[in-house]
Structure formats: structure tokens, C-alpha cells
C-alpha positions as CSV (number, residue, x, y, z in Angstrom):
1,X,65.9,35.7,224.2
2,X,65.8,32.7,222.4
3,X,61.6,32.7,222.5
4,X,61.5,36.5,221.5
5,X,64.0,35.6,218.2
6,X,61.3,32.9,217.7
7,X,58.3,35.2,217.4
8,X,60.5,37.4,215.3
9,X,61.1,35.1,213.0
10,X,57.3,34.0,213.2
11,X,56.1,37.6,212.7
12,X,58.5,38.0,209.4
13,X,57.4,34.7,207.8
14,X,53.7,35.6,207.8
15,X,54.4,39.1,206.8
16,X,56.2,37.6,203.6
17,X,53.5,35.6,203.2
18,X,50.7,38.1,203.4
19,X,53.0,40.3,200.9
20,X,53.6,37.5,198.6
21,X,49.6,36.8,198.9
22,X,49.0,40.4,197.8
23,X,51.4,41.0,195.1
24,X,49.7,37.9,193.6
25,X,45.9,39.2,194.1
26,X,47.2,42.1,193.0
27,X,48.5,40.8,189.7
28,X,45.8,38.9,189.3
29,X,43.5,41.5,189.0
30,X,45.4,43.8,187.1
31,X,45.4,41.0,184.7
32,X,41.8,41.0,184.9
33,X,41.5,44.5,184.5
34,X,43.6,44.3,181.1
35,X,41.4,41.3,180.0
36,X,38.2,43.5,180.5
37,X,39.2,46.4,178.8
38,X,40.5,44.5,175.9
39,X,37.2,42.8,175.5
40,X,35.6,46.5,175.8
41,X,37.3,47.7,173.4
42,X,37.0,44.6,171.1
43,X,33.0,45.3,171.4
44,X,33.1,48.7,170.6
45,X,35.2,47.9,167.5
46,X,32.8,45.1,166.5
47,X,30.0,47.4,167.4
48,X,31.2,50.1,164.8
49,X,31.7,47.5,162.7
50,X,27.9,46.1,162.5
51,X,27.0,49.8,162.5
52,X,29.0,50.6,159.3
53,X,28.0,47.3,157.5
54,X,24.6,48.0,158.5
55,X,24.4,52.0,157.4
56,X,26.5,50.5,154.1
57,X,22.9,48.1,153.5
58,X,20.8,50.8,154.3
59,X,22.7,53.1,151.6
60,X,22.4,50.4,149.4
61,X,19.1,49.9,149.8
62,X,18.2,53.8,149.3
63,X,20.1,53.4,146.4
64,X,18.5,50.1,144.8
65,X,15.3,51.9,145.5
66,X,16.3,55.3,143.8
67,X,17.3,53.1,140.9
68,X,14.1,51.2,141.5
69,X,12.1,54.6,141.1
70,X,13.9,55.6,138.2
71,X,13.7,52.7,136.4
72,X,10.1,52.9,136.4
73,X,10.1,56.5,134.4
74,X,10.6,55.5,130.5
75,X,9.9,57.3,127.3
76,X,7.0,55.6,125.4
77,X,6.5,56.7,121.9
78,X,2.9,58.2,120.9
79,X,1.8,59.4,117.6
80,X,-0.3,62.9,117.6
81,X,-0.5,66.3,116.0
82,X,0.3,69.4,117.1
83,X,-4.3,70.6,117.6
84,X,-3.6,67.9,120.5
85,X,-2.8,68.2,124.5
86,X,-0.6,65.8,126.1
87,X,-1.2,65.0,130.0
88,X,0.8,62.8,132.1
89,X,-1.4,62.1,135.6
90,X,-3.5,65.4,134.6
91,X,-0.7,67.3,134.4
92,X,0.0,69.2,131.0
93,X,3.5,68.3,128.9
94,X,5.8,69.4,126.4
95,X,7.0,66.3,125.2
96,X,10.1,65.9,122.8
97,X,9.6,65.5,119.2
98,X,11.2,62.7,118.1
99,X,9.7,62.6,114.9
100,X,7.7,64.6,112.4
101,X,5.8,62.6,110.3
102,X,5.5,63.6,107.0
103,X,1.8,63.7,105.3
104,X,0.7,65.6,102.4
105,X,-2.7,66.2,104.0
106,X,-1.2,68.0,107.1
107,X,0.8,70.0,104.6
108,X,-2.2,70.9,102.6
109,X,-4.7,71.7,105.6
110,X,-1.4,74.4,107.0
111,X,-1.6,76.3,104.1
112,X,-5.6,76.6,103.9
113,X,-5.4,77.4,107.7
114,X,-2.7,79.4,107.7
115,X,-0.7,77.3,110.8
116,X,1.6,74.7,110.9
117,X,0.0,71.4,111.7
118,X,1.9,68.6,112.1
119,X,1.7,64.9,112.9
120,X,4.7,63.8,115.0
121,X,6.1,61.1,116.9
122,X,6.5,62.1,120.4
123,X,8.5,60.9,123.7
124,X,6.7,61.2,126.7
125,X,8.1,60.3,130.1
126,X,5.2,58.7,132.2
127,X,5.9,55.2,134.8
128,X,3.4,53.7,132.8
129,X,1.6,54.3,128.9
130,X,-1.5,54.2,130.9
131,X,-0.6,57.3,132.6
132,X,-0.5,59.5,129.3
133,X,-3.8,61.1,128.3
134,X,-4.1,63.1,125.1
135,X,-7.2,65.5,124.0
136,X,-8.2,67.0,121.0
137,X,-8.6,70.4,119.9
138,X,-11.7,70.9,121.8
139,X,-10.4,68.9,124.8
140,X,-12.0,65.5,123.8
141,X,-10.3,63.0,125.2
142,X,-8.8,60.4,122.6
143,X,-8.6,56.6,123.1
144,X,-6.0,55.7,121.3
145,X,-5.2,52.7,118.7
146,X,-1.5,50.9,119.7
147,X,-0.4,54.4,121.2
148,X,-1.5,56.4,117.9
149,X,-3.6,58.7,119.0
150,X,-4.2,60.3,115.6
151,X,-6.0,57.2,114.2
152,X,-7.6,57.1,117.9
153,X,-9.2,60.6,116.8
154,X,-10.8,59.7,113.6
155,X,-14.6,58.8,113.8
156,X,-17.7,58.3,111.3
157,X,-20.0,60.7,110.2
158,X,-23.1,59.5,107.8
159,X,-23.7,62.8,106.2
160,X,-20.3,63.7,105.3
161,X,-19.3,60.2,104.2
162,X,-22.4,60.6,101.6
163,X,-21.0,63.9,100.5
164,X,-17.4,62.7,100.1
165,X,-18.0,60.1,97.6
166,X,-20.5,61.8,95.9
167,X,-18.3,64.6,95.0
168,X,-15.2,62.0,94.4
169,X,-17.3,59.4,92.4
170,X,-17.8,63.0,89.9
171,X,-13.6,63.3,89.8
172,X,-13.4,59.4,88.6
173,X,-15.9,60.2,85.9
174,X,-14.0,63.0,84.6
175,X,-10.7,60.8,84.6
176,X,-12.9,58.2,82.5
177,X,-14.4,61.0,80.1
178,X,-17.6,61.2,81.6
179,X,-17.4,64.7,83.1
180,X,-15.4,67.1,81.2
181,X,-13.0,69.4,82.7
182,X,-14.8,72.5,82.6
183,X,-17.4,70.6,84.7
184,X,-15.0,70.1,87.3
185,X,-15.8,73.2,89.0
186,X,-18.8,71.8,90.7
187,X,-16.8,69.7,93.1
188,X,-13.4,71.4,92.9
189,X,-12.2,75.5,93.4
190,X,-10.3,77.0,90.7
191,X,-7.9,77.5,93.1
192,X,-7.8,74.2,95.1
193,X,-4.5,72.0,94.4
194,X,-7.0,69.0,93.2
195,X,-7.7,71.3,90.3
196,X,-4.6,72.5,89.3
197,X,-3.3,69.0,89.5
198,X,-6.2,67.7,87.1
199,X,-5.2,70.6,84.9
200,X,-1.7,70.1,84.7
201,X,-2.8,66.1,83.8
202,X,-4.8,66.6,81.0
203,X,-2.7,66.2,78.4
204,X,-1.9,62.8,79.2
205,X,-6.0,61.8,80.4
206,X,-6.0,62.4,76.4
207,X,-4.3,58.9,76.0
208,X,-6.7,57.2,78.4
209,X,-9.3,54.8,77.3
210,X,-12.5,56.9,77.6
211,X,-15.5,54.7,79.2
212,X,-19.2,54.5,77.7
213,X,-20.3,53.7,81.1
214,X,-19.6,53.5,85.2
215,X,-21.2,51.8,87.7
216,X,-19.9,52.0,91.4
217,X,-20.4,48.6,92.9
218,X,-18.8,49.5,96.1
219,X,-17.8,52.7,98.0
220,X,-16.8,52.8,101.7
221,X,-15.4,55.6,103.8
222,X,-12.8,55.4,106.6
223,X,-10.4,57.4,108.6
224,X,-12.5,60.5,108.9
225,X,-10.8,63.6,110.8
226,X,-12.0,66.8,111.4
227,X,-10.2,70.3,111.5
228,X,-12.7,71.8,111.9
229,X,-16.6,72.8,110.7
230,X,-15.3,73.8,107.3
231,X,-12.5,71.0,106.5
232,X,-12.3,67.5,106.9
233,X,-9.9,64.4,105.8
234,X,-11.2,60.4,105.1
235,X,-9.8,57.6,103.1
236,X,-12.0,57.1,99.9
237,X,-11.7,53.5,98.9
238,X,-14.5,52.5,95.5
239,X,-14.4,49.4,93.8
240,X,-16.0,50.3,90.1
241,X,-17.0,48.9,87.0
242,X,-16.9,50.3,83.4
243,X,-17.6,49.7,79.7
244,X,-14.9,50.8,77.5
245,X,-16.4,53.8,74.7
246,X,-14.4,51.6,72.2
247,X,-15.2,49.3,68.3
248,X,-15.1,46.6,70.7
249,X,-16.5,46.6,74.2
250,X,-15.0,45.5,77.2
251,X,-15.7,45.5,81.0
252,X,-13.0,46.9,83.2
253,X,-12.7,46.3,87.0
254,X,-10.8,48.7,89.4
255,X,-10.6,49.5,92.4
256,X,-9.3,53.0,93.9
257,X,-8.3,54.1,96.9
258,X,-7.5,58.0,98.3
259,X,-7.1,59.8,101.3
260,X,-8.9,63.2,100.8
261,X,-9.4,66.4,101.6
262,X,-12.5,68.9,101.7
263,X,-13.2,72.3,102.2
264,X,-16.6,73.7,102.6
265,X,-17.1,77.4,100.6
266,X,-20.1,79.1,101.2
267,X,-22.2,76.5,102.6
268,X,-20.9,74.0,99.5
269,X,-18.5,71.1,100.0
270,X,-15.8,70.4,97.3
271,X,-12.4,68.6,96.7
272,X,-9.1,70.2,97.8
273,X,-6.6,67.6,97.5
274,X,-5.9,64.2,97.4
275,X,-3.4,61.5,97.3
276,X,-3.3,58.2,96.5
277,X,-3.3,55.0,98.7
């Protein structure tokens, strides 16, 4: 009796122990499972994390370089007239006026034309002022001088430079009382506005010191444009010399300078306008 209570007692200690051994395992790795699924679930939060920082740079990035792009497009101010085309990489524009410049030639050359020409001040979008390419009215294409593109269009022609200051050396002789007005008519239509304006300034050419003599000493022409076969502008610049028609003689320097305009009439050349420089 006394031996089988013994093994009893034997069997219940270790079966205590093997319990107690098991509950603590057991505890042990529930603690471990606890442990790993916090960490799992701390990676996936600092995983999210990077991924949001990291799509928040790449949005910022598509944004800097949007702005980037954008930046680059600016509106450069040209000057040209309406005869011209504006291209920005070959491609044809219709640019915004900014502003219309105003210029009694392009007024004049309208009316004998019949359409409005004008010489503006355009804004064209382009990345870069290289970009923009602007022809003429028969598709030339201009280089321009400091993005003026109308001074980029004028050019030098030997015969109608000859003609231009021959027929305005004839206007500064009437003014001196060397060509009457009547004579006039050889370089200027009755019904140009250079003649009407000499007509309407007669009275006072009256009180003008009349000249015995003229002598060009030097004559230069600059700034020639074309409209077309039967007009054309320049700037008329003459440094002269004359001998006052008075008791006593003196010798009087000038020197004048006008931008011009000429028509041709059947084959002839004469003055339409002009103003003053």
C-alpha cells in the first residue's frame, strides 16, 4: 500500500510538472506570436509609409518638371507688319498684338493700296527667340535687327536710291526758290499728299530766304522697303550748301533728313509723301 501511494504521488508530481512545463512553452510562444505580428504589422505601416513619401516626391517631381516646361514658354516681343508671316518651329501663328505702332508712312501706303498695313508690336509664345521665324510678303525669310524684323526687311537698291534723291534733291530746290511750284509736277502727282502739302505751304515759303545757288555735298540713302514693284519707302538724309539770292551774300549749311515715299505712274517715279526725321 504504502509503495503504490508512493508511485501515486510520483506520477502526480511529474504530471504537474509536465503541465507547468507546457503552460509556460505555451505562453512563451504566444508571446512570440504577438511579438511577430506586431513587428508585421509595424513593417507594413513603415512600408506604406516610404510608399506614400516616395509617390509624394515622384508628384513633386512631375510637378517641378511641369513647372520646369512651362517656365520655358515666354512671350518675346517682335516688331513686324501685317505683309509678314510669323512661324514658331515652322508652324504658322496668330500672335497677339500688343502694340500698333503708329507711322505716317504705313498710313499713307493703306490708302494708295487700298488695305490696312500696319506695323505692330507682337507677343509670340516660343521656348526660345530663336525659335520664331518671320517672312515677308513673298515668303522671304527676314533676319531680324534686336527682334525688329521690320528694320531686318529693309535692303539697298542702287537704282532706286539714284532715283530717290534725284527726284527729292528737285523738292529742296523748290523750297529754296529754285524750282517753282508749277514745276513740281515733274516729281510729284497733283493728287499725291506731298503736293497738296507744298500747296497748302506756300504762303509762308514766301517769307523764306530764296537761294542763288545749291550744291549737294552729301546725299545717302537708308532704310529702303518695298511694297511692292510700284511703291517703295527710304530715309533721305542730304547735307547741302547754298548761296543766299540776297544784297549781301552768304553761305548756308544744312542738313535734312526724311523718310519718303514713292509711287511709280506709268513707268515714272515721283514723290507721294514724306515726313520729317
Amino acid at each position: 500500500m504504502r509503495f503504490r501511494y508512493m508511485i501515486v504521488v510520483y506520477l502526480a508530481v511529474w504530471i504537474f510538472l509536465i503541465a507547468g512545463v507546457c503552460i509556460y512553452e505555451w505562453n512563451v510562444l504566444e508571446q512570440f506570436q504577438f511579438s511577430y505580428e506586431d513587428e508585421e504589422i509595424r513593417k507594413a505601416i513603415r512600408q506604406e509609409m516610404k510608399a506614400g513619401e516616395y509617390n509624394s516626391k515622384q508628384e513633386q517631381i512631375v510637378e517641378t518638371a511641369d513647372k520646369d516646361v512651362e517656365s520655358k514658354v515666354c512671350d518675346f516681343a517682335i516688331i513686324a507688319d501685317s505683309t509678314m508671316t510669323i512661324y514658331v518651329n515652322q508652324v504658322r501663328q496668330k500672335p497677339q498684338i500688343q502694340e500698333e505702332t503708329e507711322d505716317k508712312i504705313y498710313e499713307d501706303i493703306s490708302e494708295l493700296l487700298g488695305k490696312e498695313i500696319k506695323k505692330c508690336i507682337y507677343l509670340v509664345a516660343a521656348d526660345s527667340v530663336e525659335d520664331i521665324t518671320v517672312t515677308d510678303a513673298k515668303g522671304n525669310i527676314i533676319a531680324p535687327q534686336e527682334n525688329d524684323f521690320v528694320k531686318g526687311s529693309y535692303f539697298y537698291d542702287f537704282e532706286l536710291a539714284d532715283i530717290a534723291i534725284h527726284k527729292f534733291e528737285y523738292y529742296l530746290k523748290h523750297i529754296s526758290g529754285l524750282v517753282t511750284f508749277d514745276e513740281l509736277t515733274a516729281v510729284m502727282r497733283t493728287d499725291s499728299k506731298a503736293y497738296k502739302a507744298v500747296r497748302a505751304s506756300q504762303q509762308s515759303l514766301e517769307w523764306m530766304i530764296k537761294a542763288k545757288s545749291m550744291e549737294f555735298t552729301k546725299e545717302e540713302v537708308t532704310d529702303m522697303q518695298i511694297f511692292d514693284e510700284n511703291h517703295f519707302a527710304c530715309d533721305v538724309t542730304i547735307e547741302l550748301k547754298k548761296i543766299t539770292d540776297t544784297e549781301r551774300e552768304r553761305t548756308v549749311e544744312e542738313t535734312v533728313k526724311y523718310r519718303v515715299l514713292y509711287e511709280k505712274m506709268n513707268g515714272e517715279w515721283f514723290i507721294y509723301s514724306f515726313v520729317t526725321k
